[in-house]
N, C-alpha and C positions, 0 to 999 in steps of 0.2 A: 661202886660208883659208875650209874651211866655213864661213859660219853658219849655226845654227837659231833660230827663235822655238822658245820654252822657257815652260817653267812653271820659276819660281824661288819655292822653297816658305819660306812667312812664318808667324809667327803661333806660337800657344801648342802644347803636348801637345794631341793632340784639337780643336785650332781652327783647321786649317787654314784660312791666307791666304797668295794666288798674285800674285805679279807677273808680268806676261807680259811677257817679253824679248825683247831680239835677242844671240844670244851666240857667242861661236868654240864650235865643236863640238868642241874637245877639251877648255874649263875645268872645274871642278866643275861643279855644278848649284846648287848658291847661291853661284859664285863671282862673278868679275868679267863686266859684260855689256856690250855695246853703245850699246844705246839700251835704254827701257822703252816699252814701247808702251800698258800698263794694267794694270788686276786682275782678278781673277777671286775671290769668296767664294763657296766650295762648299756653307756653311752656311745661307742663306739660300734659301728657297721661295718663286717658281725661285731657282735662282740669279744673284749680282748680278754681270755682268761690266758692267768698262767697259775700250774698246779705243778706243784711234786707230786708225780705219778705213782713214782715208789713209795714213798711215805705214805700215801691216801691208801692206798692195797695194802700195806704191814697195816695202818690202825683198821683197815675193816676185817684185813684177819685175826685182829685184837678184840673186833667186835663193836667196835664205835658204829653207831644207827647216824647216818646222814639222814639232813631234814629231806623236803621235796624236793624243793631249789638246788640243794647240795648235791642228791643224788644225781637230778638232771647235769651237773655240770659234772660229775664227778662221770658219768656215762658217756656225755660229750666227748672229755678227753681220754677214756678209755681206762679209767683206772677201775673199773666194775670189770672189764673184760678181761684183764688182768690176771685179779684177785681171781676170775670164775677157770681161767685158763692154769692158773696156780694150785687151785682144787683138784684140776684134772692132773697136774703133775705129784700132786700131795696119794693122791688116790692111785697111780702108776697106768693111769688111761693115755699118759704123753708123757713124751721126756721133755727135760726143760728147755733143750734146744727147737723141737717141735713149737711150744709156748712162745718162745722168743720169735721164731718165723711167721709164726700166726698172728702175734701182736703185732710185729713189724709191718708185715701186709698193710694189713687194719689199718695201722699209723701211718702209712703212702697212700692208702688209698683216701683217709679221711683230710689229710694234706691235702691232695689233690683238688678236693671237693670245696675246702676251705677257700683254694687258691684262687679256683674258678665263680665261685661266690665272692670274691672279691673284686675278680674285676669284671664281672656283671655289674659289680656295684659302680663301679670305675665307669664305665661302657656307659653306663646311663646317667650318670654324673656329669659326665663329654655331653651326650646328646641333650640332656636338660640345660648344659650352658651357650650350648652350638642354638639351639632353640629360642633361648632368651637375646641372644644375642643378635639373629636374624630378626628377630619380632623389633629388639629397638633402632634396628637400623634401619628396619621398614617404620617405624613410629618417627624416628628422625627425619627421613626422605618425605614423609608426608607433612610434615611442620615445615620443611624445608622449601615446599614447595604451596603453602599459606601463606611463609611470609614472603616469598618473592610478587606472589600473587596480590598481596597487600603491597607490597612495595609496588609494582607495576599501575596496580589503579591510581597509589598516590600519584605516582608519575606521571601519572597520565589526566587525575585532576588537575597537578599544578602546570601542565601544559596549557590546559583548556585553559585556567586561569590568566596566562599572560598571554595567552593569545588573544584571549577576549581582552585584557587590558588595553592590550596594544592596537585593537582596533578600536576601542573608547578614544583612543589617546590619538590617535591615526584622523579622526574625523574632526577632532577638537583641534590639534594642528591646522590641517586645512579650514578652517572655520577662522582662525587668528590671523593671518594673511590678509582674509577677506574683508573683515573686519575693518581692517586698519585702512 
């Protein structure tokens, strides 16, 4: 019976969400599996896998073929390096404590990296809303100062307006006196 680790695809139209499996290589691909081993959300920056690391290294020392996808992520989180640092304990090229200190490394250092990629992401997320938010305060101040400017000419038509009334009206008084 092949198996593969598998992506087993979850989730809405458009919102992909992955279970990563252990599965016979000839069922569907959302069909029946094995074991699960974790998830994978593509939608998230980075993205958010969570993987039993131990289990993914026991089945690929079992022999289960991850697809492309699976290996990539199964690489990601270190469970190839693992399985490869296991070989060398299997073989007496390292003791298992060796293995353990080298994976641990790996594991702070790729933390690390994750950490910092993250808030890159954070960093620029700040500066794209600091950005948006300057721009509409400069779009506000310039409306702001259209309609006073509209307001000010109004103001300044319906001046003219009674002013001129009022000398219509200023001439036609003195005219009615005279008259009379």
């Amino acid at each position: 019976m092949p198996t593969r680790i598998r992506l087993q695809r979850h989730g809405k139209k458009n919102q992909p969400f992955y279970h990563i499996v252990v599965a016979d290589g000839r069922v569907p691909r959302d069909g029946k599996f094995i074991e699960k081993l974790g998830t994978y959300n593509p939608l998230t920056n980075p993205a958010t896998i969570e993987l039993n690391v131990e289990r993914a290294a026991e089945w690929l020392k079992n022999g289960a073929q991850p697809s492309d996808t699976a290996r990539r992520i199964l690489s990601y989180k270190g469970a190839l390096l693992k399985r490869h640092l296991q070989i060398g304990v299997e073989k007496g090229a390292i003791s298992q404590e060796q293995a353990d200190v080298k994976f641990n490394e790996w594991l702070q250092a790729k933390t690390n990296k994750i950490a910092n990629a993250k808030s890159e992401v954070e960093n620029k997320m700040r500066g794209v809303k600091k950005e948006r938010l300057e721009a509409e305060k400069k779009a506000n101040e310039t409306k702001a100062a259209a309609v006073a400017a509209k307001r000010q000419a109004a103001a300044e038509a319906e001046a003219a307006a009674k002013a001129e009334a009022a000398a219509e009206e200023a001439p036609a008084a003195e005219e009615a006196p005279a008259a009379e």
